[in-house]
TORKOL-4160 file (C-alpha; in steps of 0.2 Angstrom, whole numbers, padded with zeros to 4 digits, m for minus):
252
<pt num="1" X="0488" Y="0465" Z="0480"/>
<pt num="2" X="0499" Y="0467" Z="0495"/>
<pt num="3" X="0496" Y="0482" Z="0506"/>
<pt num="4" X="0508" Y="0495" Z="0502"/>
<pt num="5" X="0502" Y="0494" Z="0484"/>
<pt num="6" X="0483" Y="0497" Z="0486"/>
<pt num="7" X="0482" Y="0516" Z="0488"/>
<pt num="8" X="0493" Y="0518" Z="0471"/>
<pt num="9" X="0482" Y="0504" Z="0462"/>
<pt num="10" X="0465" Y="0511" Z="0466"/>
<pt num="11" X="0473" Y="0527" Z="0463"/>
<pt num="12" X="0474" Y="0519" Z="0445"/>
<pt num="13" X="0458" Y="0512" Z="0441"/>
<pt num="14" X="0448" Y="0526" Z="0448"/>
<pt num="15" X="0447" Y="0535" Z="0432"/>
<pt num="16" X="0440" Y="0519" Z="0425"/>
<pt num="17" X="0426" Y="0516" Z="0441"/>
<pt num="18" X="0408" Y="0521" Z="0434"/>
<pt num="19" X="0398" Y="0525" Z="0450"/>
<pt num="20" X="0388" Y="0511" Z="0450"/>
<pt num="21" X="0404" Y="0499" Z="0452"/>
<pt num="22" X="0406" Y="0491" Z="0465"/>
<pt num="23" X="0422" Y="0487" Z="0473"/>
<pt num="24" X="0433" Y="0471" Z="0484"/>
<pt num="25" X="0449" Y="0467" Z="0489"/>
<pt num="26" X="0458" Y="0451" Z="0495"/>
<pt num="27" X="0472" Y="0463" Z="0504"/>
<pt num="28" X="0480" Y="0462" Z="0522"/>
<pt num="29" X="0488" Y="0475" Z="0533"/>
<pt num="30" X="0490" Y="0491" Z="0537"/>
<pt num="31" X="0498" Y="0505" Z="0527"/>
<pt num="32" X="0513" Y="0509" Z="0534"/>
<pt num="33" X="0514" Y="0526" Z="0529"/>
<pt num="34" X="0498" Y="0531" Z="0538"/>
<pt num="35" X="0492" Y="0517" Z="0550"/>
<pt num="36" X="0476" Y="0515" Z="0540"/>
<pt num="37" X="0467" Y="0499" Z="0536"/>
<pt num="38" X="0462" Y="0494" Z="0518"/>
<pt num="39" X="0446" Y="0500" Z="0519"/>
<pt num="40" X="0451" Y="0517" Z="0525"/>
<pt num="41" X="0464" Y="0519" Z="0512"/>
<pt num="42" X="0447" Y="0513" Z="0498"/>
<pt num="43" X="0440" Y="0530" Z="0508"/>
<pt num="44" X="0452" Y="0540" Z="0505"/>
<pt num="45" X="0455" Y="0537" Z="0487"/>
<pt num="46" X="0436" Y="0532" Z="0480"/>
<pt num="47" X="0426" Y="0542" Z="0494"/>
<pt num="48" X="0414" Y="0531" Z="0505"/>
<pt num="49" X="0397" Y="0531" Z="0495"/>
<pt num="50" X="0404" Y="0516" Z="0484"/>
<pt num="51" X="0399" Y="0498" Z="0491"/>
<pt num="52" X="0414" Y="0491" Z="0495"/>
<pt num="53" X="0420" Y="0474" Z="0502"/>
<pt num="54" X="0435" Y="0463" Z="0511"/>
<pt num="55" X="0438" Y="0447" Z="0507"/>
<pt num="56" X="0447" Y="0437" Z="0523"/>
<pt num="57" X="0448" Y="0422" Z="0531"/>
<pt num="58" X="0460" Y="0405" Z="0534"/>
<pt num="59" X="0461" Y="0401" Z="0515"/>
<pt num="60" X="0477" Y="0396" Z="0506"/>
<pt num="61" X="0477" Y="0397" Z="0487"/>
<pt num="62" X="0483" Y="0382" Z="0484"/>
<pt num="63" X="0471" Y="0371" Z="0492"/>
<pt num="64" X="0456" Y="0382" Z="0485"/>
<pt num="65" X="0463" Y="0380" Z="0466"/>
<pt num="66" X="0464" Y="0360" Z="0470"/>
<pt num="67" X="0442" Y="0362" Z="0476"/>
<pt num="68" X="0447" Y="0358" Z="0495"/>
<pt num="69" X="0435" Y="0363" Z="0506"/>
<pt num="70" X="0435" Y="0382" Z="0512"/>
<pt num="71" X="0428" Y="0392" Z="0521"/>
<pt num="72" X="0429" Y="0411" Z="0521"/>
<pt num="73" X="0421" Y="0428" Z="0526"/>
<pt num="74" X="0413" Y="0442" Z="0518"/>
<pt num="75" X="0413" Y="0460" Z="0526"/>
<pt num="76" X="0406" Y="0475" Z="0517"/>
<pt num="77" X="0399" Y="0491" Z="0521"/>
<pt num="78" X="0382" Y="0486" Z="0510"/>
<pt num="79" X="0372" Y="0471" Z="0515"/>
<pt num="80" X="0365" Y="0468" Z="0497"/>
<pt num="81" X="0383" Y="0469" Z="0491"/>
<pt num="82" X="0391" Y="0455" Z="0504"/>
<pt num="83" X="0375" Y="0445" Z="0501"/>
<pt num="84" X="0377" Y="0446" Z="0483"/>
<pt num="85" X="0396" Y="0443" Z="0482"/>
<pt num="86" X="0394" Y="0429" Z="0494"/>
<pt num="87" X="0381" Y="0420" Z="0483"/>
<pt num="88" X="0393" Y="0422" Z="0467"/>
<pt num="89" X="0409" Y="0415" Z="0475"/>
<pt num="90" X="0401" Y="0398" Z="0487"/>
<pt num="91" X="0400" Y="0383" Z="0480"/>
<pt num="92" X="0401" Y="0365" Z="0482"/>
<pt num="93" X="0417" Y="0367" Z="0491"/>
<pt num="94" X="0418" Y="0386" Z="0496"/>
<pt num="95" X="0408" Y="0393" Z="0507"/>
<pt num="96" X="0407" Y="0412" Z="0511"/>
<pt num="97" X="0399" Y="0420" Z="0528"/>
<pt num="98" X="0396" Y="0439" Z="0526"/>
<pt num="99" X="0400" Y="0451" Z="0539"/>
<pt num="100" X="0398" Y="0469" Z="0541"/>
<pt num="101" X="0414" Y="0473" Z="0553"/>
<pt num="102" X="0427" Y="0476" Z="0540"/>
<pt num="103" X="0438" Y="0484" Z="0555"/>
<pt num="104" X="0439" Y="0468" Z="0563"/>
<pt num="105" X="0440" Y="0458" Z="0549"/>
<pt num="106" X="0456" Y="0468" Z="0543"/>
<pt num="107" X="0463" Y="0470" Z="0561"/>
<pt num="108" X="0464" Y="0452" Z="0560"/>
<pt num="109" X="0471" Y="0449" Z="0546"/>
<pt num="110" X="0484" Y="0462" Z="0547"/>
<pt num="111" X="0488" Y="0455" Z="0564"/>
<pt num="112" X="0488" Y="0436" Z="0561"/>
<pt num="113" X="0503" Y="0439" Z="0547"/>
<pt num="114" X="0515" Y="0446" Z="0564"/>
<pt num="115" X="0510" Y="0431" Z="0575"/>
<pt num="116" X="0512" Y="0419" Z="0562"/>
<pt num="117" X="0530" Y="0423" Z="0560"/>
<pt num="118" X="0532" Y="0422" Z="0579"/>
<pt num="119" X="0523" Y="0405" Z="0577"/>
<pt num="120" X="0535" Y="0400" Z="0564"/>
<pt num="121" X="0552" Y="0406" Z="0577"/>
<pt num="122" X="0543" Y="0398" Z="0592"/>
<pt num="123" X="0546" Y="0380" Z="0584"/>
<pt num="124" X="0559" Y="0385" Z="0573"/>
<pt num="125" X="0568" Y="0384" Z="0589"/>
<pt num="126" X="0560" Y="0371" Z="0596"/>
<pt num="127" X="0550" Y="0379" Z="0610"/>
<pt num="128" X="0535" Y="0364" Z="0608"/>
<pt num="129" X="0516" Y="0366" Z="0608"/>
<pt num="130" X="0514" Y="0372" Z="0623"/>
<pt num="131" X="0522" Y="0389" Z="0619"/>
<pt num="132" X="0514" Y="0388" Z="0600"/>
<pt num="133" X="0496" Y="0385" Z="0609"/>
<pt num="134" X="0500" Y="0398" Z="0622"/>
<pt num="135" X="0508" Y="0412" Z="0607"/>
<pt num="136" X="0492" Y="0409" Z="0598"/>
<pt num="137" X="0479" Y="0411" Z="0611"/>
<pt num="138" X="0486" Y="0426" Z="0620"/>
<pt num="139" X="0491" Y="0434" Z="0603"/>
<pt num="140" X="0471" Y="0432" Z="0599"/>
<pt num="141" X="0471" Y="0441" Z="0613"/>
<pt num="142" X="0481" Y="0454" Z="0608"/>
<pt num="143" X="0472" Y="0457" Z="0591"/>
<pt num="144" X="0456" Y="0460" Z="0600"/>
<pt num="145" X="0461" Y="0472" Z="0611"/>
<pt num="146" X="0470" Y="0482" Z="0596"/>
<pt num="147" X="0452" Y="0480" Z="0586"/>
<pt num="148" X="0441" Y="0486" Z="0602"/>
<pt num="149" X="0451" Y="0501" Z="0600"/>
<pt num="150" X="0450" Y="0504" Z="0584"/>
<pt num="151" X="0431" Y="0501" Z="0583"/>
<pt num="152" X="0427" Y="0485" Z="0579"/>
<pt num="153" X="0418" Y="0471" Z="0588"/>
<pt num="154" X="0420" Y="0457" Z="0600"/>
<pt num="155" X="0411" Y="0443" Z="0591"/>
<pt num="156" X="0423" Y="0447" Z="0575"/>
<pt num="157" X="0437" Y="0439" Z="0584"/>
<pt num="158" X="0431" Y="0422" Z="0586"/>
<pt num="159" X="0425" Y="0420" Z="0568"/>
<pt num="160" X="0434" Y="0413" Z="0553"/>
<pt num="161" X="0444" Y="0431" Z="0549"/>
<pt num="162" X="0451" Y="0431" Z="0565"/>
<pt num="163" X="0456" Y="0415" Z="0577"/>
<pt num="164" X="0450" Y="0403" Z="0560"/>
<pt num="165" X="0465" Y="0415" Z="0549"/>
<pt num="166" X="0477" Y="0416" Z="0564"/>
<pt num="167" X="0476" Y="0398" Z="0567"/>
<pt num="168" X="0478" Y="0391" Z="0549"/>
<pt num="169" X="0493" Y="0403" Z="0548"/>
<pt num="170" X="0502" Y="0400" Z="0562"/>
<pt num="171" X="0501" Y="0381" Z="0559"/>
<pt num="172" X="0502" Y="0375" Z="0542"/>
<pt num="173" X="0519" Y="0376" Z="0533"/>
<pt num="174" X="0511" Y="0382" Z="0517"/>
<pt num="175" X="0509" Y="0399" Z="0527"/>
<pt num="176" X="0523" Y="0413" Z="0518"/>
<pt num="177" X="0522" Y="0421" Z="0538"/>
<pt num="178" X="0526" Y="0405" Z="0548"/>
<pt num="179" X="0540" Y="0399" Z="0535"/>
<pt num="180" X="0548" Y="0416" Z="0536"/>
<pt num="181" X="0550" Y="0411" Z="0557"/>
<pt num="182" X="0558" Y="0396" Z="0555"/>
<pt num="183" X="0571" Y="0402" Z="0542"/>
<pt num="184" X="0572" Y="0417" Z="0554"/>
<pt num="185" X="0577" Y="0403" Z="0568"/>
<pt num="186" X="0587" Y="0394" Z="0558"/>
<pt num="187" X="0600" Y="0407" Z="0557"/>
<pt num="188" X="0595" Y="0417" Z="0540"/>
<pt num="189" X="0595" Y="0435" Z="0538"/>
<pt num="190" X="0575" Y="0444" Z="0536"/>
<pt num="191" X="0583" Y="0444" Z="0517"/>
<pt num="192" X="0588" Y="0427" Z="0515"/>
<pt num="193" X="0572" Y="0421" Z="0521"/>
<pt num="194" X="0562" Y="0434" Z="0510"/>
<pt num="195" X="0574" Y="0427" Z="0495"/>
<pt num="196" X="0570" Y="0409" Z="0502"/>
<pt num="197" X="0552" Y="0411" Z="0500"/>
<pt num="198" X="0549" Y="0423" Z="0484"/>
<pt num="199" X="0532" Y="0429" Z="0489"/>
<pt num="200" X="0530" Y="0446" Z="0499"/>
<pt num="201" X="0529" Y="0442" Z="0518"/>
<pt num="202" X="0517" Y="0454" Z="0523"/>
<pt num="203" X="0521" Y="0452" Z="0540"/>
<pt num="204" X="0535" Y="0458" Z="0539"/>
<pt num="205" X="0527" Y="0476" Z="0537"/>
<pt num="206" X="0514" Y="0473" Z="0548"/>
<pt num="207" X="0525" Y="0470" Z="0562"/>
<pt num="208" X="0531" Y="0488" Z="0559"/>
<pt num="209" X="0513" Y="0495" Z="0557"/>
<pt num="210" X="0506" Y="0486" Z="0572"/>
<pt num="211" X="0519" Y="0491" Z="0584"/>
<pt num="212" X="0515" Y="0508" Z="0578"/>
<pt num="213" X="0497" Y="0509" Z="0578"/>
<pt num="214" X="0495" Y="0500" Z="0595"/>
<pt num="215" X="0509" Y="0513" Z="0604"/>
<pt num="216" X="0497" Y="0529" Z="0598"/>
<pt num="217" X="0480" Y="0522" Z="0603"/>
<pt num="218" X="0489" Y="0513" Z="0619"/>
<pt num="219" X="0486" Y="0497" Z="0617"/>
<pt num="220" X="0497" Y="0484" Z="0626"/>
<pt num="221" X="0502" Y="0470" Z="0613"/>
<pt num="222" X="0518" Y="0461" Z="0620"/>
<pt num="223" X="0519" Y="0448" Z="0609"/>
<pt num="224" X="0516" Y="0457" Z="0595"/>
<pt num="225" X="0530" Y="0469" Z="0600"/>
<pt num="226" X="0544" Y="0454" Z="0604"/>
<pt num="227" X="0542" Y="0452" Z="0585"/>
<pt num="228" X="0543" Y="0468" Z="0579"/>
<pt num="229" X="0560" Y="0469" Z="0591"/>
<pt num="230" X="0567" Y="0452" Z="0583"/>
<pt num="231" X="0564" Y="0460" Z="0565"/>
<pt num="232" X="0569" Y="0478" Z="0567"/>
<pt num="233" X="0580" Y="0478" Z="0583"/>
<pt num="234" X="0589" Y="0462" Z="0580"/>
<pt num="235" X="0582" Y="0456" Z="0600"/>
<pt num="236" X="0585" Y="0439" Z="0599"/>
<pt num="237" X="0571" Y="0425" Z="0600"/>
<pt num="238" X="0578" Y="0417" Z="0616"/>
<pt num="239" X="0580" Y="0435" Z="0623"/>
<pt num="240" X="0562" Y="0438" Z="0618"/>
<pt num="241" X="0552" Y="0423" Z="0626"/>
<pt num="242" X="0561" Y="0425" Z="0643"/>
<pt num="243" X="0556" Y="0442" Z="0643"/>
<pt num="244" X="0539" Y="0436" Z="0639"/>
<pt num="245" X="0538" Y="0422" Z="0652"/>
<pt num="246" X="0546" Y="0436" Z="0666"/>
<pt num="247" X="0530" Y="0449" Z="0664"/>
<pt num="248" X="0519" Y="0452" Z="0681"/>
<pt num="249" X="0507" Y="0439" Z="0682"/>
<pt num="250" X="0490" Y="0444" Z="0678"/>
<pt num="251" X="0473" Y="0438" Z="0673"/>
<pt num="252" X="0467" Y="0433" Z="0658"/>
């Protein structure tokens, strides 16, 4: 289910939840109303002694219905729990890692949906691989530095859930995130293009909750913010990247 439906859903079934039930979700983003991730919403509503779980990573749907081969993690806050879902779900063409750092595996899934429609603008105008390569990389960047803060961990970032997700998103057509950047650049209103696709573009959302979470905990995310200003302050794309390529030159 898309973020901003989780709270009201588990809100629904928790009536129904014996206690020795234990819980996953497939959800990405953070809740706009508060700036939590999913897990912390599952806190809120269902209390933290229930073995819960986030399934992430650079999967599309449609190649995992047609038996491509996929790879996918697993991050829980019970070892048996990741262990067991992880053995039920792999086979001959799915593979699940497990993981116990559901903050960075949410960070990055939250985050990847807001670069990938910048990926999609960046050649949507024709800006070339360079800039795509360059948008990627320093947007990794930029998730990692908004998941430190948060709590989670380094290693997280370089696994499937983070660069593996951002990576498939930003790059592959079948991505709702990327398409929504290239109708975007091709003159379409955030409407048109959300009409255009007919899924939810969480992205979208997430470009708002980003920006928001990463001004209170201070965390620096240009990028990231260049988007949230082509959504919400109509900045234009062109405007954007020559603010970008004009910053004080600094290290990686």
């Amino acid at each position: 289910m898309p973020s901003h439906g989780l709270r009201e859903t588990l809100k629904k079934i928790k009536p129904m939840l014996e206690d020795d039930v234990r819980i996953c979700w497939a959800t990405k983003g953070f809740e706009l109303s508060t700036g939590e991730l999913p897990h912390q919403v599952a806190e809120d509503v269902l209390g933290n002694e229930r073995p819960m779980a986030v399934l992430s990573g650079p999967t599309f749907a449609k190649e995992v219905a047609a038996g491509l081969p996929t790879a996918m993690t697993i991050a829980a806050n019970d070892s048996d729990f990741a262990s067991d879902l992880a053995e039920e779900i792999s086979g001959e063409n799915f593979r699940a890692y497990t993981a116990d750092d559901m903050i960075g595996v949410e960070v990055g899934a939250a985050v990847k949906n807001v670069l990938a429609i910048g990926a999609g603008l960046s050649d949507g105008l024709g800006f070339g691989a360079n800039a795509r390569v360059a948008m990627i990389n320093r947007g990794l960047v930029e998730m990692t530095r908004l998941g430190l803060a948060l709590g989670a961990k380094q290693d997280t970032f370089m696994g499937l859930a983070c660069m593996g997700d951002l990576v498939l998103t930003c790059t592959d057509d079948l991505s709702r995130n990327r398409r929504t950047g290239l109708a975007l650049a091709a003159g379409k209103t955030i409407e048109e293009a959300q009409e255009e696709i007919q899924q939810v573009v969480e992205g979208i959302l997430a470009a708002k909750a980003v920006k928001e979470v990463a001004e209170q905990l201070g965390v620096d995310m240009p990028i990231c913010l260049s988007i949230y200003k082509i959504l919400y302050e109509g900045l234009s794309p062109r405007d954007a990247v020559a603010a970008l390529m004009s910053r004080a030159l600094t290290s990686e």
